[in-house]
Each structure stands twice: as structure tokens, then as C-alpha cells.
C-alpha positions as CSV (number, residue, x, y, z in Angstrom):
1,X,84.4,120.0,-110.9
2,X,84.7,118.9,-107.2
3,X,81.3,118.3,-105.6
4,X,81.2,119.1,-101.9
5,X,77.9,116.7,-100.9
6,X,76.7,119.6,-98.7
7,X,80.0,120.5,-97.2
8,X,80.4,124.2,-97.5
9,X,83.7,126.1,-97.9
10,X,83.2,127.1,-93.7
11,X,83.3,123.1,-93.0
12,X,85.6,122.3,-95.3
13,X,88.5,125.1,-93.9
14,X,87.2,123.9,-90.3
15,X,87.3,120.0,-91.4
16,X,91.3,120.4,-92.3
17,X,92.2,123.3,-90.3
18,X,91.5,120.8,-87.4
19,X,93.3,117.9,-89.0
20,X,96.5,120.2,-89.6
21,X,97.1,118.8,-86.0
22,X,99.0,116.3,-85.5
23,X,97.3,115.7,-81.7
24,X,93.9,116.4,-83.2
25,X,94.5,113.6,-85.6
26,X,95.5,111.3,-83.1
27,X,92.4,112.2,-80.9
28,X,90.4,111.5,-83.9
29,X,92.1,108.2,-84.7
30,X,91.6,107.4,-80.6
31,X,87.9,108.7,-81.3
32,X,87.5,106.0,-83.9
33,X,89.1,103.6,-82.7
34,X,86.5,103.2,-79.7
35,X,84.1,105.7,-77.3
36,X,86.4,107.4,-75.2
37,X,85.7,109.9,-72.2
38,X,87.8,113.2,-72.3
39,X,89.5,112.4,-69.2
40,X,90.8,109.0,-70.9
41,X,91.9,111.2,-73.9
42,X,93.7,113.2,-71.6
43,X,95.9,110.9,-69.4
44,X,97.1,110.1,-72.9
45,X,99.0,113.3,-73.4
46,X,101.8,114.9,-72.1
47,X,99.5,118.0,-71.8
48,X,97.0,119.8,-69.6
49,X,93.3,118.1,-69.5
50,X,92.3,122.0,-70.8
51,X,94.7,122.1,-73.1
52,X,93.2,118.6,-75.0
53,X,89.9,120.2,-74.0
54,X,90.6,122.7,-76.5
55,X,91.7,119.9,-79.0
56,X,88.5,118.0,-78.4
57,X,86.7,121.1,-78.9
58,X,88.0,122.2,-82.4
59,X,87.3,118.5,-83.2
60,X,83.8,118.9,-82.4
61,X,83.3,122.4,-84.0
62,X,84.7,120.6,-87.4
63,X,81.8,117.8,-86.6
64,X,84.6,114.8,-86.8
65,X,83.6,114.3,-83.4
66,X,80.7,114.1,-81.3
67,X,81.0,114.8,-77.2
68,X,78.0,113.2,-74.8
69,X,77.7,113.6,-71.7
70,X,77.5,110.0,-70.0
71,X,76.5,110.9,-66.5
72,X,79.9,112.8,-65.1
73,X,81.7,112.4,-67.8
74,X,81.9,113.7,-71.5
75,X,82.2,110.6,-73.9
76,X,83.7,111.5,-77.0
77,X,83.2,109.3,-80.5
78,X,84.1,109.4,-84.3
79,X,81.6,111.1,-86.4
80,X,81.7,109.0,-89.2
81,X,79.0,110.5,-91.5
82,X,81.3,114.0,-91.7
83,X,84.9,111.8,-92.3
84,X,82.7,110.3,-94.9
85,X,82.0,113.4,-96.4
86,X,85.8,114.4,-96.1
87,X,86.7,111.4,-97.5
88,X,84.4,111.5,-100.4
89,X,85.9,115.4,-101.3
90,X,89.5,114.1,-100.9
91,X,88.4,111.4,-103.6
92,X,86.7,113.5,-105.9
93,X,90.0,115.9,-106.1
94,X,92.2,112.2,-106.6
95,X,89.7,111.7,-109.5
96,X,90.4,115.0,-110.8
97,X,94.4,114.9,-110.6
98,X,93.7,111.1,-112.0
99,X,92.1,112.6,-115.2
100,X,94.3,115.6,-115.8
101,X,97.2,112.8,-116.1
102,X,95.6,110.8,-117.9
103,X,94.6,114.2,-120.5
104,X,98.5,114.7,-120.5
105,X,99.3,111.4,-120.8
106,X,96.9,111.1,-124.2
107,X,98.5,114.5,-125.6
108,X,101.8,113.1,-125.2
109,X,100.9,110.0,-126.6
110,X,99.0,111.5,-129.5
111,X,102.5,114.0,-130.0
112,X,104.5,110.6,-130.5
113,X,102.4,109.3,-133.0
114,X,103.0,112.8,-135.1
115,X,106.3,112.3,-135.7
């Protein structure tokens, strides 16, 4: 059984809905790599500053990012505890895929010594 580690089927659809994006995951990987303001995310896109706006804001409703205000401008960082938690569900269902092969692997292994 996959444990969520308080992760509930809401944050979990919101956690990979938002990474089914490839500009999402590349705000994201920006977000990690170091503090950025929105404005800096933006100038990075061939887009609208309202249209990464909205990126940055489905981003932060999935909690992979947090947005500060610094003054006049919104700062926008990595929220590593919930990629954490992501990380640790996509790792349980590896574990899980790991063990049915290894079942399957056993059966056919135990079918060969039958014969």
C-alpha cells in the first residue's frame, strides 16, 4: 500500500496536474535552482508576465512554490518540504512496482524449477 505522509488525494491531483506542464516544471526547476522575483521568471518566457503569473500561481496552489512579497516585488522559491513529499510518493509506488517484479520474477523462477 502507498502511504501519502499527509498528502491527500486534492494535493496529490494538484501536485501533478501542475507538473503536467512543461513551463511549470521549468519555473519550478528555476524556483529551485535560486530565489527568483516573478518579473525575473517572466523575461524568461516568450510569454505575457500574466500569462507566467498564472503558471506561478498553479505552482503555488500545488505548494511546490512559495511567493513573498520582498518590498515591490513577489519573490518566488522552491518549496522543498512538499517536493519532498512528492518525491517520497513517487518512491513508495517504485517500491511497489520493484516488488511486484520481483513476485513475478520468483513465480517464474519457482515454475522452472517444476519442470
Amino acid at each position: 500500500m502507498v502511504v501519502r505522509d499527509a498528502l491527500t488525494d486534492d494535493d496529490v491531483d494538484r501536485i501533478f496536474g501542475a507538473l503536467a506542464d512543461r513551463t511549470r516544471r521549468d519555473i519550478l526547476t528555476r524556483a529551485i535552482e535560486r530565489v527568483q522575483s516573478v518579473s525575473a521568471l517572466a523575461r524568461q518566457y516568450d510569454m505575457s508576465f500574466a500569462a507566467v503569473q498564472k503558471h506561478v500561481a498553479v505552482l503555488e496552489r500545488a505548494a511546490l512554490i512559495v511567493k513573498e512579497a520582498h518590498g515591490r516585488e513577489q519573490l518566488v522559491h522552491a518549496n522543498r518540504p512538499t517536493i519532498a513529499r512528492a518525491i517520497a510518493l513517487l518512491d513508495q509506488y517504485e517500491q511497489l512496482w520493484i516488488d511486484r517484479a520481483n513476485q513475478i520474477a520468483a513465480i517464474l523462477d519457482s515454475e522452472g524449477e517444476v519442470q
